[in-house]
C-alpha positions in Angstrom: 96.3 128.9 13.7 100.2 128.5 12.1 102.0 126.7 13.8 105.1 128.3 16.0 108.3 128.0 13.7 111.1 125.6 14.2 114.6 126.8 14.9 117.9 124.5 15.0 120.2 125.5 17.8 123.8 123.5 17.2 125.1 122.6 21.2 121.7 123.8 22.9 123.0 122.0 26.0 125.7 123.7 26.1 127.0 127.3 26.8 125.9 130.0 24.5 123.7 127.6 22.7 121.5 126.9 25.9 120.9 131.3 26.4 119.9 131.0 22.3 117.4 128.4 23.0 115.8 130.2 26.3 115.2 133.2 24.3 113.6 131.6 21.0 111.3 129.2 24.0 110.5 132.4 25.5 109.5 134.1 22.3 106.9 130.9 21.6 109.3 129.1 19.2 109.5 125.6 18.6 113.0 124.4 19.6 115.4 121.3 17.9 119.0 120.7 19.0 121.8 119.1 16.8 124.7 117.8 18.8 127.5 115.7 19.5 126.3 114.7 23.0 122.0 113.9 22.3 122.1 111.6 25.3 123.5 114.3 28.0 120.4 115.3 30.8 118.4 117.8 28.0 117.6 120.9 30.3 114.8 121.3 28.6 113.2 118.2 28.8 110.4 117.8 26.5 110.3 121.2 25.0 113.7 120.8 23.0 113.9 117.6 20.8 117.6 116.7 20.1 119.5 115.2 16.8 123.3 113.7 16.8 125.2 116.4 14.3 126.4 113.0 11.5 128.3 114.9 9.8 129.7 111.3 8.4 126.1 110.8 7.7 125.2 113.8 5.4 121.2 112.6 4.6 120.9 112.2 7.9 122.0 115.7 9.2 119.5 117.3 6.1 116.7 114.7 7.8 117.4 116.6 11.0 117.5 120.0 9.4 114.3 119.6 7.5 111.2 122.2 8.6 113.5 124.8 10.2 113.5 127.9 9.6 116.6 129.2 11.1 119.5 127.8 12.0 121.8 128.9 14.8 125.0 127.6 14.7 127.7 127.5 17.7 129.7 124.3 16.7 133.5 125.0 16.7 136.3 123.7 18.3 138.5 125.8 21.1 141.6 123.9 20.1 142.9 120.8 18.6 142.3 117.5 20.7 143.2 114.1 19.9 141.8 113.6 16.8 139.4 116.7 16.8 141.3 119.2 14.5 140.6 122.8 13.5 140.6 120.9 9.9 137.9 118.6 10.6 136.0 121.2 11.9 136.3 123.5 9.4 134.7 121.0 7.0 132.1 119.2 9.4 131.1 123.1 9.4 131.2 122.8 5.6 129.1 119.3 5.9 126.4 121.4 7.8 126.3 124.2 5.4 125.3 122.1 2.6 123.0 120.3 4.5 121.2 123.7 5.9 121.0 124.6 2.1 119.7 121.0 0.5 116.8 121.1 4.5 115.3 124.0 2.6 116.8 126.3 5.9 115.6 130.2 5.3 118.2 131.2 7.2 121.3 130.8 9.0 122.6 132.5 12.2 126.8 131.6 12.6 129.0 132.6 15.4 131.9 133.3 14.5 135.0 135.5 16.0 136.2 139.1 16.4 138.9 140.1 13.7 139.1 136.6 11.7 141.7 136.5 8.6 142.2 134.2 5.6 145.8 135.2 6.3 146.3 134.9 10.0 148.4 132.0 11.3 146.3 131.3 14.3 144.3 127.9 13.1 140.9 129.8 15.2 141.1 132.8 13.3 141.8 131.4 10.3 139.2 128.5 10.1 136.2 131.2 11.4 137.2 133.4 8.5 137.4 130.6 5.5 133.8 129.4 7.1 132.5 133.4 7.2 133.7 133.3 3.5 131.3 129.7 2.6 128.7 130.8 4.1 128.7 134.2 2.3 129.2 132.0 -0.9 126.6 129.9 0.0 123.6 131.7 -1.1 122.2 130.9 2.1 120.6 134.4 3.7 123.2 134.8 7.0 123.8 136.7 10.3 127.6 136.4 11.4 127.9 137.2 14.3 131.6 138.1 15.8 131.7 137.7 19.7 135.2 138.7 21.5 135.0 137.0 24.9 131.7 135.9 26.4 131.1 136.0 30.1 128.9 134.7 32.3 128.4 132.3 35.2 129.4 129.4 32.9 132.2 130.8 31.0 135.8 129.7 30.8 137.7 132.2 30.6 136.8 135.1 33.5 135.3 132.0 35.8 139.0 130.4 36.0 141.0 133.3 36.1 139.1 133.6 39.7 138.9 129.8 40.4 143.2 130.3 40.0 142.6 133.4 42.1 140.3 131.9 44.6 143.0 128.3 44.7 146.5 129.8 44.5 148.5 132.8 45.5 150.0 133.5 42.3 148.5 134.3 38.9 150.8 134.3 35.9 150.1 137.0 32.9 151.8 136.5 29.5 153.9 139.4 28.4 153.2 142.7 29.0 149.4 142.3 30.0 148.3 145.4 28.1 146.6 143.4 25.4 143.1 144.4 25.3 139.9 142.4 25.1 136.0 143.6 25.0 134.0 140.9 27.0 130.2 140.9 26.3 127.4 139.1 28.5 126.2 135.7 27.1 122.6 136.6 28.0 123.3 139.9 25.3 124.6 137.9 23.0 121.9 135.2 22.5 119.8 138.7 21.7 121.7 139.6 19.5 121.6 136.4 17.4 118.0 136.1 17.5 117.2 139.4 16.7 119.7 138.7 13.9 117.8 135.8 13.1 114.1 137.6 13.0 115.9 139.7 10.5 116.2 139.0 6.5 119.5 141.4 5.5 122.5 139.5 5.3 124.5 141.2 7.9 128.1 140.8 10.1 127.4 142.0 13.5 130.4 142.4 16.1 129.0 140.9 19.6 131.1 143.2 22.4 130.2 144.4 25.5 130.5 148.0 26.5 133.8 148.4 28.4 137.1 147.9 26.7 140.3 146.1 29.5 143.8 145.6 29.4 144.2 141.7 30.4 146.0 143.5 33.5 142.9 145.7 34.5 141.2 142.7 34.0 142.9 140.4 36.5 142.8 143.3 39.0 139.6 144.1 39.0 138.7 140.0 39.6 140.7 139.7 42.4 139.4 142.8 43.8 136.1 141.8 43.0 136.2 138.1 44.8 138.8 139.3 47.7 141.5 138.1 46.5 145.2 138.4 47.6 147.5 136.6 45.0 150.3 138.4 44.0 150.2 139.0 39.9 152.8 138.4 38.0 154.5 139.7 34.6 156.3 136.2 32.8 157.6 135.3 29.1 154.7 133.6 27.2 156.9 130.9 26.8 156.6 129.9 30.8 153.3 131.0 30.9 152.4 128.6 28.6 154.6 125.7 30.2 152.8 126.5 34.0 149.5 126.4 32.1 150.4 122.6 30.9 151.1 121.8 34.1 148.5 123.3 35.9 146.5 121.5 32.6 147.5 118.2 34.1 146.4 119.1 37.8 142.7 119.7 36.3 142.9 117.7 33.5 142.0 120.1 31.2 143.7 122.6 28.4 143.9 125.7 30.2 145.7 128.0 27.7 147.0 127.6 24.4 150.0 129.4 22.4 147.1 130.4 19.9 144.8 132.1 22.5 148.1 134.3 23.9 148.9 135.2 20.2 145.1 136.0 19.5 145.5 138.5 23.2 148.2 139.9 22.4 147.5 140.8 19.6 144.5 142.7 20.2 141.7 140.6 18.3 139.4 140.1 20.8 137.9 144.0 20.8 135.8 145.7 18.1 136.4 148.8 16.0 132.4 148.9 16.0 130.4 150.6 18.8 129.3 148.0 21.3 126.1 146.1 20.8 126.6 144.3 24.4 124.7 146.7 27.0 125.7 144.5 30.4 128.7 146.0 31.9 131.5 143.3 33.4 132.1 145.6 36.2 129.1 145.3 37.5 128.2 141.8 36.8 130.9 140.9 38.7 130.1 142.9 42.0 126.3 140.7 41.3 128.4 137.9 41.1 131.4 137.9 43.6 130.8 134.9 45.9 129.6 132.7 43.0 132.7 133.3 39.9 135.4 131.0 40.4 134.0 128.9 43.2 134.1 125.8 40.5 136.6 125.1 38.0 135.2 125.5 34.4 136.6 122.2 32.0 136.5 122.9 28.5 137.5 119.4 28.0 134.8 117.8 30.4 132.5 120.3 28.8 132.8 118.9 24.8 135.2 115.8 25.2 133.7 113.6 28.2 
């Protein structure tokens, strides 16, 4: 009898790279984790081993890569703190390329962003596109994959726009608030990438759900989701940014950056491709009402602490 292939998952305690690893356990697959925190409580317990990424340590990170088949790979940075940079990033995603290649890795499933650009001034955009460009280089066989923004009961974004809902009774939206964005369910994502990674073609595969908001019909339709009263309203980015650093120090975390109101407003977080996400927001949200927002969601907690 052949024994069940091994898969690398990069942050499998975390938040996309935990729904990966259910669906590759469910499907019989043996599971490994690389990641910068191997000593948090594993969810898994015994059925997912877990690795520190050493990516200062490159025979190391090929020891841990050794055997797999596939690799998934989540790693990236939201923004720049203390001495984590979009830079080091960048090449400890580099470091784990070449290690993938030298492990004898088949093939290699990377997340990366909707609408990245070599020439886009937004450090996010840019570093996902120079790393899309590597890995195409690399002569690895790849599946991109391009989420916009991923929701579910873990997830940053939608979970604290109700938590501010839920806490005070105004909500702040940068500019004009027609921006668009195309949110698609975590659970459909991790699909999508493992399907991806079943496959052999090299392939670039846009991860967004099925129903296209403005970030105004998006706030609405949270606060009339959860019940809530706070009055909306229209400022600069400039304040909203300064409000968001100081709500940042009431919950000791980063809630926005000037980068992630660029990447909004300018529209890069929805797809010119039909959706491949089949979970509506809408109604996830009505599944979901007394549950989103009840809990703060720390980015900084989440990687940092």
């Amino acid at each position: 009898m052949n024994r069940a292939q091994l898969s690398i998952v990069t942050g499998a305690f975390g938040y996309t790279g935990k729904y990966i690893t259910r669906r590759l356990l469910e499907m019989g697959e043996r599971v490994k984790t690389i990641t910068g925190h191997p000593n948090r409580p594993n969810p898994f317990g015994g059925e997912v081993s877990a690795a520190s990424f050493n990516f200062d340590k490159p025979a190391e990170l090929v020891k841990s890569l050794e055997g797999a088949a596939t690799l998934y790979n989540t790693y990236w940075i939201r923004f720049t703190y203390k001495r984590v940079t979009f830079d080091q990033a960048i090449q400890n995603t580099l470091t784990l390329f070449k290690a993938a290649r030298e492990a004898g890795v088949q093939r290699v499933v990377h997340f990366s962003i909707t609408n990245p650009s070599e020439d886009s001034p937004l450090p996010y955009f840019r570093g996902k596109a120079i790393l899309e460009k590597a890995l195409i280089d690399s002569g690895l066989s790849y599946a991109i994959i391009r989420p916009a923004v991923i929701f579910g009961l873990e997830d940053i974004l939608i979970n604290n726009i109700a938590w501010f809902l839920r806490k005070f009774p105004i909500l702040t939206v940068p500019g004009s608030g027609k921006y668009q964005l195309q949110p698609v369910y975590v659970e459909d994502v991790a699909d999508i990438a493992v399907s991806a990674g079943h496959r052999n073609k090299n392939s670039i595969i846009d991860a967004v759900g099925p129903e296209t908001y403005s970030y105004n019909d998006l706030v609405k339709l949270i606060a009339e989701t959860i019940g809530s009263t706070a009055r909306i309203i229209h400022v600069p980015p400039r304040l909203a940014l300064a409000l968001a650093k100081v709500l940042g120090f009431i919950v000791r975390d980063m809630v926005l950056t000037r980068e992630e109101v660029d990447g909004l407003m300018q529209g890069l977080l929805v797809s010119r491709d039909p959706p491949t996400g089949k979970t509506y927001l809408s109604q996830w949200l009505k599944q979901n009402a007394d549950i989103i927002g009840r809990q703060y969601a720390s980015e900084v907690d989440r990687h940092y602490r």
